[in-house]
C-alpha positions as CSV (number, residue, x, y, z in Angstrom):
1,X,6.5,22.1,92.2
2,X,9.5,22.6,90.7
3,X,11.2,20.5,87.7
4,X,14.6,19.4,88.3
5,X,15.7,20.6,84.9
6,X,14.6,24.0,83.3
7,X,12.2,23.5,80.8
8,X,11.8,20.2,81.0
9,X,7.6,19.2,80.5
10,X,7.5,15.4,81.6
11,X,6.1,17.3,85.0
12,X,3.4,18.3,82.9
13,X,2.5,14.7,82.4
14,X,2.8,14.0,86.1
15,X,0.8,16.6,86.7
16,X,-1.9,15.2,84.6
17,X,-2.0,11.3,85.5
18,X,-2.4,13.4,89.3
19,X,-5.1,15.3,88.5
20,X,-7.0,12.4,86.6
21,X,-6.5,10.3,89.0
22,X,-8.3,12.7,92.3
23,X,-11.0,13.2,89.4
24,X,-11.7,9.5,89.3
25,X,-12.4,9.7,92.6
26,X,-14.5,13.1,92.9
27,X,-11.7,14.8,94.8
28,X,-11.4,17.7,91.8
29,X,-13.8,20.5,92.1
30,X,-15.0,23.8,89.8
31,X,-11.7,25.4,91.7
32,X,-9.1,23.0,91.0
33,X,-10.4,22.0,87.4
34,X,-10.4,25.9,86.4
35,X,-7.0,26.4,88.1
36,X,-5.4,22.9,86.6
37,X,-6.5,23.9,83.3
38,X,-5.1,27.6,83.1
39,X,-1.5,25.7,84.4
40,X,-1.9,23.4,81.2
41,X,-2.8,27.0,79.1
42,X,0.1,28.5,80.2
43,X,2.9,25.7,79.8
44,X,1.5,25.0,75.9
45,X,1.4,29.3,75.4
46,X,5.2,29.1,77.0
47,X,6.1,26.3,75.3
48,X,4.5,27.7,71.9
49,X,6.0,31.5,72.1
50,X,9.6,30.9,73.9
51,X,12.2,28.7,73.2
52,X,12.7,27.8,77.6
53,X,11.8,23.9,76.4
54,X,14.7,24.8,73.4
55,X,17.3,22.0,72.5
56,X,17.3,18.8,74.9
57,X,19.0,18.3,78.3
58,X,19.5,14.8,79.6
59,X,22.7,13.0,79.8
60,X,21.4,10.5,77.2
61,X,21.1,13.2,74.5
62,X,24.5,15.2,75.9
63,X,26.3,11.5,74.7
64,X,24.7,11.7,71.3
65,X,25.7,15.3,70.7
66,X,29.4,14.6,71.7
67,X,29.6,11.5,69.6
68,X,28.0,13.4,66.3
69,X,31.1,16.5,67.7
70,X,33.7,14.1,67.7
71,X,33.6,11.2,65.9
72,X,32.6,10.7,61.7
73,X,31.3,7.5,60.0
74,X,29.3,6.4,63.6
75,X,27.3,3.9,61.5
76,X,30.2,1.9,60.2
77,X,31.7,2.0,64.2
78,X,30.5,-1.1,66.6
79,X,28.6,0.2,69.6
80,X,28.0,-2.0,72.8
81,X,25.6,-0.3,75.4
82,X,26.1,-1.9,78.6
83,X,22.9,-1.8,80.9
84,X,19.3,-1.3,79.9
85,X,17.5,0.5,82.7
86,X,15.7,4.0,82.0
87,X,19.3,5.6,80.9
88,X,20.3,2.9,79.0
89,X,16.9,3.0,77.1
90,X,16.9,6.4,76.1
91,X,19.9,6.5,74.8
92,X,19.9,3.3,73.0
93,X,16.9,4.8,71.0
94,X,19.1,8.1,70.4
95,X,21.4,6.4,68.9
96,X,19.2,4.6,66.4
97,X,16.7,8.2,66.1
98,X,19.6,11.0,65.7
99,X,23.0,8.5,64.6
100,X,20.8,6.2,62.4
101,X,22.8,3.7,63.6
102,X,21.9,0.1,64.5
103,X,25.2,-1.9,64.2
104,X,24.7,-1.9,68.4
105,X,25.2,-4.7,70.7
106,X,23.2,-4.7,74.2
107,X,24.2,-6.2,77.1
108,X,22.7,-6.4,80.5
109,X,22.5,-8.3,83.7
110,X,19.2,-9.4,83.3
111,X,19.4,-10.5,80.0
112,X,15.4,-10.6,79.4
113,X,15.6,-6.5,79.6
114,X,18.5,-6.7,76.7
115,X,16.4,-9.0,74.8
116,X,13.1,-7.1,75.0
117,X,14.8,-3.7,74.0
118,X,16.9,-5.3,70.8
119,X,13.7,-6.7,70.2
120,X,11.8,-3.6,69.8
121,X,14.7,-1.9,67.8
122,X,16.4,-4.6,65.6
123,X,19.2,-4.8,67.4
124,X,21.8,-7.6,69.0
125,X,22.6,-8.9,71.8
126,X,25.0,-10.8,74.0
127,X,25.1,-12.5,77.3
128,X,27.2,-10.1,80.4
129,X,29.6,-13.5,80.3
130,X,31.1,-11.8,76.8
131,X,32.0,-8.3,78.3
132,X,35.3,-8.6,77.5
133,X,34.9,-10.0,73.8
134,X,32.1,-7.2,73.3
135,X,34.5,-4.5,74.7
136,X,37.8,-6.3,72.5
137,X,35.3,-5.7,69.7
138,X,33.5,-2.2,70.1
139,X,34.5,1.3,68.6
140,X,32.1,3.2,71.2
141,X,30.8,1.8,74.7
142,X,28.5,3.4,76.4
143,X,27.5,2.4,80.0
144,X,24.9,2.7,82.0
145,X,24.6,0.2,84.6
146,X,24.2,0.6,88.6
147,X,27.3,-0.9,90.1
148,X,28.8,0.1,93.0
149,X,31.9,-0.2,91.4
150,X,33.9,-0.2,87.7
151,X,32.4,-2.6,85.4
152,X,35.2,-1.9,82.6
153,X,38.4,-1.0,84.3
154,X,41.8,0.5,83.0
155,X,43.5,-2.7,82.5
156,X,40.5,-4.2,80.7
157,X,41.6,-1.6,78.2
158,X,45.4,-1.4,77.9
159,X,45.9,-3.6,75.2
160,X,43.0,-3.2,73.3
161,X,42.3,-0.8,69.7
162,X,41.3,3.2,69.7
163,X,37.8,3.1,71.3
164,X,35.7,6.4,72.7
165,X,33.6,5.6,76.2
166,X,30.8,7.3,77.4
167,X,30.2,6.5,81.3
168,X,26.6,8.0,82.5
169,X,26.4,5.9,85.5
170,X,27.0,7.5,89.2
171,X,28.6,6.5,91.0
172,X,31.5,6.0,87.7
173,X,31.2,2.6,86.0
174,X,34.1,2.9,83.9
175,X,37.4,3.7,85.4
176,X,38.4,7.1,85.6
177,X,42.2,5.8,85.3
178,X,40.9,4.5,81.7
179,X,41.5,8.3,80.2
180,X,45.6,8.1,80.8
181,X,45.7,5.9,78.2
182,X,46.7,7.7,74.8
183,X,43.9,5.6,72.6
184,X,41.1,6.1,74.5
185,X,38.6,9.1,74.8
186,X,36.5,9.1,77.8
187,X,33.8,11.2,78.8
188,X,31.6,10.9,82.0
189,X,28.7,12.6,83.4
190,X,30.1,15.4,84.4
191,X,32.0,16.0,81.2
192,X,28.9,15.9,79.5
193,X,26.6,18.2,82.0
194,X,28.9,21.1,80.1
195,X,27.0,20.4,76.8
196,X,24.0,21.0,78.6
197,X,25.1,23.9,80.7
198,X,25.4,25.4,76.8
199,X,21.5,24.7,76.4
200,X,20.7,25.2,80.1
201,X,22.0,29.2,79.4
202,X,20.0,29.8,76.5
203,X,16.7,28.4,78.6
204,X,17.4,31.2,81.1
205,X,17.5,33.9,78.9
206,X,13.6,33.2,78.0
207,X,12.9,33.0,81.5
208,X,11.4,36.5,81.7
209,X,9.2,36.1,78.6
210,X,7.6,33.0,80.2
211,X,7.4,34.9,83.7
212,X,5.0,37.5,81.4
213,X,3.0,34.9,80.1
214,X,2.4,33.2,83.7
215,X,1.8,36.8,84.9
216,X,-0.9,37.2,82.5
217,X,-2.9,34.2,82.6
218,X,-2.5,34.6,86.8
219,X,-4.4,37.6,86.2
220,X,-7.1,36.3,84.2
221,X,-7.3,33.1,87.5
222,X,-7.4,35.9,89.6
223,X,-10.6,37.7,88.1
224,X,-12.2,34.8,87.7
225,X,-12.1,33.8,91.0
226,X,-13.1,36.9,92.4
227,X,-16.1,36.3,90.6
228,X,-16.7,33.4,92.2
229,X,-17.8,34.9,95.6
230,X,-21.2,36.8,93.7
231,X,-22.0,33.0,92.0
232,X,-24.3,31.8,94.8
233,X,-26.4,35.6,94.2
234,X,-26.3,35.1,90.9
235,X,-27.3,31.7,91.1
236,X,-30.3,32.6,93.5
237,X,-31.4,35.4,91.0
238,X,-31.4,33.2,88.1
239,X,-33.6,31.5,90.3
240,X,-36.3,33.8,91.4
241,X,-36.4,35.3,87.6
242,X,-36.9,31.7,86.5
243,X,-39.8,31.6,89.0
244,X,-41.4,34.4,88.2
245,X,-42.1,32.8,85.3
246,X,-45.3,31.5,86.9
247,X,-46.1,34.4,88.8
248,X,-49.5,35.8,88.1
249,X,-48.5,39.1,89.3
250,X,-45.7,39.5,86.9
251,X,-47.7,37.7,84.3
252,X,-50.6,40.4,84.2
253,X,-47.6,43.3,84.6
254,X,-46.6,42.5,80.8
255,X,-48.0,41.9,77.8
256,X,-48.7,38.3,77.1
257,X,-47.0,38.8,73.2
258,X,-44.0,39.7,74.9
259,X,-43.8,35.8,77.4
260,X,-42.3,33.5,74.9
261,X,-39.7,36.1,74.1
262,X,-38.9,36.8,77.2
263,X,-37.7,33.2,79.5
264,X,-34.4,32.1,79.1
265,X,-32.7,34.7,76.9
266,X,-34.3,37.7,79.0
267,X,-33.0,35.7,82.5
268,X,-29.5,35.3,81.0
269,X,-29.0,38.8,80.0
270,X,-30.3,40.4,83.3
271,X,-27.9,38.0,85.1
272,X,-25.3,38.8,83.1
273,X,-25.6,42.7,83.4
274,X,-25.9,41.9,87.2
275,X,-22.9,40.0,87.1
276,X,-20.8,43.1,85.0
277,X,-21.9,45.7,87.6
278,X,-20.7,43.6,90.6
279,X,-17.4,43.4,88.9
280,X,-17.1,46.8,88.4
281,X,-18.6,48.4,91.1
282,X,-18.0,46.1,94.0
283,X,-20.5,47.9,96.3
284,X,-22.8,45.9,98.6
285,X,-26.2,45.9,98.5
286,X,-29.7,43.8,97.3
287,X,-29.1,43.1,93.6
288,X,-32.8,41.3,93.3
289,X,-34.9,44.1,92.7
290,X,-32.4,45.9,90.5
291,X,-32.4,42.6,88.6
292,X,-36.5,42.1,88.5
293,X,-36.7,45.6,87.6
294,X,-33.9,44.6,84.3
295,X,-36.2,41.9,83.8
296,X,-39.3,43.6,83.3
297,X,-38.0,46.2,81.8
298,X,-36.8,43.9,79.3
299,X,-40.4,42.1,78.8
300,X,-42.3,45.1,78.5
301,X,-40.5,46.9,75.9
């Protein structure tokens, strides 16, 4: 799976409300739970000990930083965001977060949307029959709406005072004509993609540190699940030293001091030496009586 921007965790998330979801239904097994949680390990190590999540790439944030670049006093400027989809959102809630701004007017088709938002934030509204009193009146517009054509065109501005637009719709929603004129500043999607070029630069360069850390806890996936093929063994050994619990033969072998000490403890230990040596040694062969012999070794002495 790949992220459309470098860096950029909300696929994390996705990832999660996925994997919660098959578990809800039993479709997530010891394999996928083991490898789900080692991605999760990795992306919080990468995202602890690089900087490849560093400064913020969306077009929502890219018009923040240009306004804070290019214009002073933002708070005593009237904004009007036109359209309150996702876009429109985000950026709205910029502006309030990073400009601590909230002289902003909302406008959108669907008025409910414009009124739910401005409720949430404090801010105003006004009906899409007052576009061109809001626009006579703003300082900044920003728009963000899905038209199929210009919503604010050249002429819409000829006359009117020295106003900066910010159009992140595509296709363009303002005019592109709009930036002849000599009082207004217009920037569009693709003027602000530079800003995040800048940050997108800096992400690459930590690429190889984050390719060391995936590298590593790879690894670690790997040996566990070579591990996995000697579980049903050690499963069945467990087992068998668990039944000889009751075994009168191994019973009178030992001395009967020695029972209560030996049980669970005794099993796990033998087990787990058995499961070291099959690691390291990789050689077939019937691991049951090497482990019985571990295990009464261990209960007589």
């Amino acid at each position: 799976m790949d992220s459309q921007i470098l860096g950029d965790y909300e696929i994390v998330g996705q990832m999660k409300l996925a994997v919660s979801f098959s578990r809800e239904r039993g479709f997530i097994g010891a394999f996928l739970e083991r490898l789900f949680n080692t991605v999760l390990q990795t992306s919080k190590e990468i995202k602890n000990q690089t900087a490849l999540s560093g400064g913020t790439v969306s077009v929502s944030f890219a018009a923040i930083q240009f306004l804070k670049e290019t214009l002073e006093n933002i708070a005593d400027l009237n904004i009007l965001l036109l359209g309150t989809g996702k876009i429109g959102k985000n950026t709205c809630k910029n502006l309030v977060d990073y400009l601590h701004t909230r002289n902003i007017t909302l406008m959108n088709r669907t008025e409910e949307k414009a009124l739910e938002l401005a409720s949430e934030l404090k801010l105003k509204t006004a009906p899409i029959e007052q576009l061109d009193l809001q626009i006579s009146h703003a300082d900044i517009i920003i728009v963000a709406t899905n038209s199929e054509s210009p919503v604010i065109t050249k002429n819409s501005l000829i006359n009117s005072n020295k106003k900066t637009l910010i159009d992140l719709s595509i296709p363009h929603n303002i005019e592109t004509e709009s930036r002849d004129l000599s009082h207004i500043t217009l920037v569009n999607v693709d003027d602000l993609s530079k800003i995040n070029d800048a940050t997108l630069q800096k992400r690459l360069e930590e690429v190889p540190k984050a390719k060391a850390i995936i590298s590593k806890h790879l690894a670690e996936f790997k040996e566990w699940y070579s591990m996995r093929k000697h579980a049903p063994v050690l499963k069945a050994v467990k087992e068998k030293l668990q039944n000889m619990q009751y075994c009168e033969l191994f019973l009178s072998s030992v001395r009967c001091e020695t029972i209560p000490q030996v049980n669970t403890a005794c099993i796990q230990k033998v087990v787990n030496t058995m499961a070291v040596k099959m690691r390291n040694q990789h050689q077939p062969g019937c691991y049951y009586i090497e482990a019985i012999n571990d295990y009464i070794t261990i209960g007589v002495n």
